[in-house]
C-alpha positions, 0 to 999 in steps of 0.5 A: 768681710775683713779689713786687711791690715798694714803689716808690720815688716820689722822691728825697725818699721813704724810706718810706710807710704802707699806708693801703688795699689795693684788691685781695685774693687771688684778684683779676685784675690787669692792669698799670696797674691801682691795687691800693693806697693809699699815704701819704707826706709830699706826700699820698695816692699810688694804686699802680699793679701793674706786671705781669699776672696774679692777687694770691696774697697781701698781704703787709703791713698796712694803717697799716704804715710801709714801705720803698721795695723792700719786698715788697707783694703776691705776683702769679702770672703768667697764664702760671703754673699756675693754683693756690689762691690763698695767703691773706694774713696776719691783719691786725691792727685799727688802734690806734683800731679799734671793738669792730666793727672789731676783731672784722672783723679776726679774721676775715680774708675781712672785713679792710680790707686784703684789702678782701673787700668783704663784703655789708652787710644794709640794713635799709630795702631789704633789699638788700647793701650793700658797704662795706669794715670800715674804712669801716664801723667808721668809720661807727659812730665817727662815727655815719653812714649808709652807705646815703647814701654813694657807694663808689668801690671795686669793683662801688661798694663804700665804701671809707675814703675815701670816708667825710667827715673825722671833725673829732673823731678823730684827725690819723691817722685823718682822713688815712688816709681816704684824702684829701690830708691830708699834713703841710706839715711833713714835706713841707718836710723831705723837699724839703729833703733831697733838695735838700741832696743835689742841691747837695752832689751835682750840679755845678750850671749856669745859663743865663737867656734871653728870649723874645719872645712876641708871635706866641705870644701871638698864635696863641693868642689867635686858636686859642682865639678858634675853640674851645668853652671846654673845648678852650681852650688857656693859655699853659703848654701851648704852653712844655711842648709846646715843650720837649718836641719842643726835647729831641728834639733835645738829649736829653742833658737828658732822663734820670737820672744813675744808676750814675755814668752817664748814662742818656738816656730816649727817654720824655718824661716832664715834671714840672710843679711844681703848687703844693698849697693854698699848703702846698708843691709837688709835680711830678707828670708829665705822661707820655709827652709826646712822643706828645701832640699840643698838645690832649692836653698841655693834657688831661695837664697839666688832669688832673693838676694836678686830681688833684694837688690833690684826692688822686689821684696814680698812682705812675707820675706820680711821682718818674718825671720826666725833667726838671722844669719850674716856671713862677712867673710866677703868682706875679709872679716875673721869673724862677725857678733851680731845683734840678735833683731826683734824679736828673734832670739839668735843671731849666726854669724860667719866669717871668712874661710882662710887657710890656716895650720891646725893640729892633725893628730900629731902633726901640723897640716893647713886647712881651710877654716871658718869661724861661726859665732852666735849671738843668742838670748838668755832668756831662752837658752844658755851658753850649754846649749849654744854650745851644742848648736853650734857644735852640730853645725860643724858635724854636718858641714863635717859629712855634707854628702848629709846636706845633700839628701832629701830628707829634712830631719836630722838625727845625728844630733845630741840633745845633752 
C-alpha cells in the first residue's frame, strides 16, 4: 500500500485544485494511466498514477486547494494481498451545487470525485446513460441534454468537462469544466517568481552565435518536396532534433541542479516554450527525445503544442524539462536570452531565420541566417563549453541528412 503524491509541475507551482477525479476505489490502474484532473495557474493539467495497481482510496475532494506532496489517493500494489477496497471520504457538494448535486453528494457511490459513473435512465430510449453528478447537476443549471453529448470518461461516461461553458455561471465554475480556463494573471505571477528566483539564484551566462541555414533550408525543402502534407517537417523540428544528439555529447546541460549538485539526466526531455492564446507561455516536454528519430520529434512537438492549447497537458510533460528551448522567430525577434527555469541549468534560444550578406570565401553571397543563444549556469559549466554546444548545433544543422537518420548517437562531436 502506497500513498500517491501531489506532484510538483514546476518551480513555479506550490499548489492546484482538484477539479476531477477519473478514477474510484477499486479501479485497476497501471502506470501512466490519468487518474485525476488538476488546475493550476497555466490551466487544466491531467495526473498521471506513477505505479500499478488498484486505488483503495481518495483521499482529497474535488475543488480542494492542494500542496505539492500531499497525499491524493491510496494505491495497492498488484503484488499485495487482494482486500476490499477502503472507501473514500464523503465529498462534500461545491458552493454552487444544485438540490441534485447536493443530494448525490450524501451518497458516496454517486459523487464526482469517486467518479462511480452511475447509470442515468434515458427516457427516449430507455437505455442507462452514464454521466458523472457534477456533469449532471451542471446540465440542469444550465438546462441541457445529455443524451447530445459525447463523454470522454470511462466506458464513455460524461464528465464535467465535457459539458460547453456556462457563460452565466461563474469564473470557478466555467474552469473547473475542465477546459484551459486559466488565469493571465496569476500565470504572469507564477512566471515571475520563479524567474525572480532564477536570477537571484543562478550564476547566469550568455553565448550568442549564428548559424548559416542554407543546406538546412535546403534539405527540407527537398525532404518535404517527397512527402504527403501529414508527414512534412518545419524548421523547428530539425533545430530540436539537433540539440538533442549536440547534448549527447555535452551532457553537463541536460539535467537539474538539486541538493547543491548536479544531476546529469541520461533522459532528453525538451521543453518547448509554446505560447497560449497570446496570454502567456508554457514549456510542455517533448519526452524522451533521444529516442525519437527526426519524423517522430515532428509527431512529439504537433502533439503536444495541440494539447497545450486546447487543455490536455499530462504531468509528466510538465515541469520535467531538462533543458528549455524558446524559438521567437515567429515573433520577428533576431534573437531571444532566456531565463535559465528551476531547476534546469540552460536555456536555448532561437531566433528569427532572415536573409542576410555573409563572407563566402572571397565574395559576398545572402543566406538564410539564425542566431541561437544560450543561457546557462556557471555553476556547472563555463563559457568554453557552451561555446562547443552551441558550435556542434551549427555542425549539424550544416549536414541534416545526419538528423534524419535512426541512429540517436552523435559522434561527430568534439569533447575540447
Amino acid at each position: 500500500m502506497s500513498d500517491f503524491l501531489m506532484p510538483s509541475l514546476g518551480a513555479d507551482m506550490d499548489s492546484a485544485t482538484l477539479v476531477e477525479w477519473l478514477v474510484k476505489p477499486g479501479d485497476s490502474v497501471k502506470r501512466g494511466d490519468v487518474i485525476a484532473v488538476v488546475e493550476t495557474a497555466k490551466g487544466a493539467i491531467e495526473i498521471e498514477v506513477f505505479e500499478s495497481g488498484v486505488v483503495d482510496a481518495l483521499l482529497i475532494e474535488v475543488e480542494t486547494e492542494i500542496d505539492v506532496g500531499t497525499p491524493l489517493a491510496r494505491i495497492r500494489g498488484a503484488q499485495q494481498s487482494a482486500e476490499p477496497p477502503v472507501s473514500s471520504p464523503p465529498m462534500e457538494a461545491p458552493s454552487v451545487a444544485s438540490p441534485v448535486e447536493a443530494k448525490a453528494a450524501t451518497e458516496p457511490e454517486e459523487t464526482e470525485a469517486d467518479q462511480l459513473i452511475a447509470p442515468h435512465p434515458s427516457p427516449s430510449s430507455g437505455e442507462r446513460l452514464r454521466a458523472s453528478p457534477l456533469a449532471r447537476a451542471r446540465s440542469s443549471q444550465q438546462q441541457l441534454d445529455l443524451e447530445q453529448m459525447k463523454g470522454s470518461g470511462p466506458a464513455g461516461a460524461i464528465l464535467a468537462r465535457d459539458l460547453p461553458a456556462d457563460n452565466q455561471a461563474s469564473e470557478a465554475v466555467s474552469r473547473k469544466a475542465g477546459k484551459l480556463g486559466f488565469d493571465p494573471g496569476a500565470m504572469r505571477k507564477a512566471i515571475a517568481s520563479a524567474m525572480a528566483r532564477s536570477k537571484r539564484e543562478i550564476p547566469h551566462y550568455y553565448l550568442q552565435n549564428r548559424f548559416d541555414m542554407s543546406a538546412a533550408v535546403t534539405w527540407l525543402a527537398e525532404y518535404n518536396a517527397g512527402q504527403e502534407p501529414a508527414q512534412r517537417l518545419i524548421l523547428s523540428a530539425l533545430l530540436l532534433r539537433a540539440t538533442v544528439l549536440a547534448l549527447q555529447s555535452y551532457p553537463e546541460f541536460n539535467g537539474f541542479w538539486q541538493d547543491e549538485a548536479f544531476q546529469p539526466s541520461t533522459d532528453i526531455h525538451l521543453g518547448m516554450a509554446i505560447n497560449i492564446r497570446s496570454l502567456g507561455l508554457i514549456t510542455p516536454a517533448l519526452r524522451n527525445l533521444e529516442q525519437a528519430s527526426l519524423a517522430e520529434v515532428m509527431l512529439k512537438l504537433q502533439d503536444v503544442t495541440k494539447r497545450a492549447r486546447n487543455g490536455g497537458l499530462r504531468s509528466s510533460e510538465v515541469g520535467t524539462a531538462t533543458l528549455t528551448v524558446t524559438a521567437l522567430g515567429e515573433r520577428g525577434v533576431d534573437s531571444v536570452f532566456g531565463v535559465i527555469f528551476p531547476p534546469q541549468v540552460a536555456i536555448l534560444g532561437f531566433g528569427r531565420m532572415h536573409r542576410e550578406p555573409v563572407a563566402v570565401g572571397d565574395a559576398l553571397a545572402v543566406r538564410p541566417i539564425i542566431q541561437a543563444t544560450l543561457a546557462a549556469d556557471h555553476r556547472v559549466s563555463d563559457g568554453h563549453r557552451g561555446a562547443l554546444f552551441l558550435d556542434r548545433i551549427g555542425q549539424l544543422l550544416n549536414e541534416p541528412a545526419k538528423l534524419a537518420e535512426s541512429s540517436s548517437i552523435d559522434k561527430g562531436a568534439h569533447h575540447d
